[in-house]
Phi, psi and omega in degrees: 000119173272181170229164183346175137277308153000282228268296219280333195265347201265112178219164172296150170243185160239139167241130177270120191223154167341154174289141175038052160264320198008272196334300198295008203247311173310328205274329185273349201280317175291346174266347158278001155082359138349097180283134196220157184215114173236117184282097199231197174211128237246141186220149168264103172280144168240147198233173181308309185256025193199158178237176173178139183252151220214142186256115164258150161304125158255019138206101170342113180064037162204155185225189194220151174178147182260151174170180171279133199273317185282001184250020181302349198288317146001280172257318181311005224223326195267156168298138175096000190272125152269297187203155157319192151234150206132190198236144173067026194104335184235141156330117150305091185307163162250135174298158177291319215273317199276288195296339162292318165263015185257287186293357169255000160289317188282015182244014184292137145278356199273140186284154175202169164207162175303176185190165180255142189306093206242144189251158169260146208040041159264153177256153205216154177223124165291111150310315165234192169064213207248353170273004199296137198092346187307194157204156203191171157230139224255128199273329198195112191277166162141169180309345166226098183291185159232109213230090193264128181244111191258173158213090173335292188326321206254331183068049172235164187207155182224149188249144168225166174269125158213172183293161189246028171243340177257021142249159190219141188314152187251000000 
């Protein structure tokens, strides 16, 4: 059994777009019959008279959308599209799998929030709480990182436990 050629060729991308284009680049993308995913997350703004809770992007200035990478001229076309994202020129797919699952969280009762892309033995530097500014590599991820502060020269090291929300790549 084959499939479209359309259907076959067509994977997700990330589109890098203008500050606060997202909606509009989703909104133009879908009128061009595009399949498009902007994942977002509802937060509360406040103004002097008011709060009003608001569907923000959850990850600022890029949305996602399938199509065929050689049929791009399209979305290079809407307003507000800075570039495909990708390497050498060319658009980079995003597996299908990574985006599926980014939509079946925000289609979720479960609570999230963004968070920075953080690896184990990458150095990071702490942001909050009573270590704030050390910087160290981060040994172990999870609700209590593990977090090593060397002094090369001597070749010692001391290990601390910290939240893994007041760290950030270095």
């Amino acid at each position: 059994m084959t499939i479209e050629g359309d259907e076959a060729a067509a994977q997700w991308y990330a589109i890098w777009t203008r500050s606060r284009h997202e909606k509009i680049v989703r909104d133009q993308l879908e009128q061009k019959a595009i399949e498009v995913f902007l994942p977002t997350i509802a937060k509360w703004s406040r103004w002097k008279d008011r709060k009003k809770r608001i569907d923000w992007p959850l990850f600022p200035g890029y949305c996602f959308a399938r199509f065929d990478a050689l049929d791009r001229l399209p979305v290079l076309k809407c307003d507000g599209v800075v570039q495909i994202v990708g390497t050498d020129g060319m658009p980079s797919p995003i597996p299908a799998v990574e985006v599926e699952g980014i939509r079946q969280l925000v289609e979720s009762e479960l609570s999230y929030d963004p968070c920075p892309l953080v690896k184990e033995g990458q150095m990071v530097k702490v942001v909050s709480g009573p270590l704030k500014g050390v910087i160290g590599r981060l040994m172990r991820k999870g609700a209590h990182a593990r977090l090593v502060l060397s002094v090369d020269l001597i070749g010692q090291a001391v290990s601390v436990e910290v939240d893994a929300a007041d760290v950030r790549p270095y």
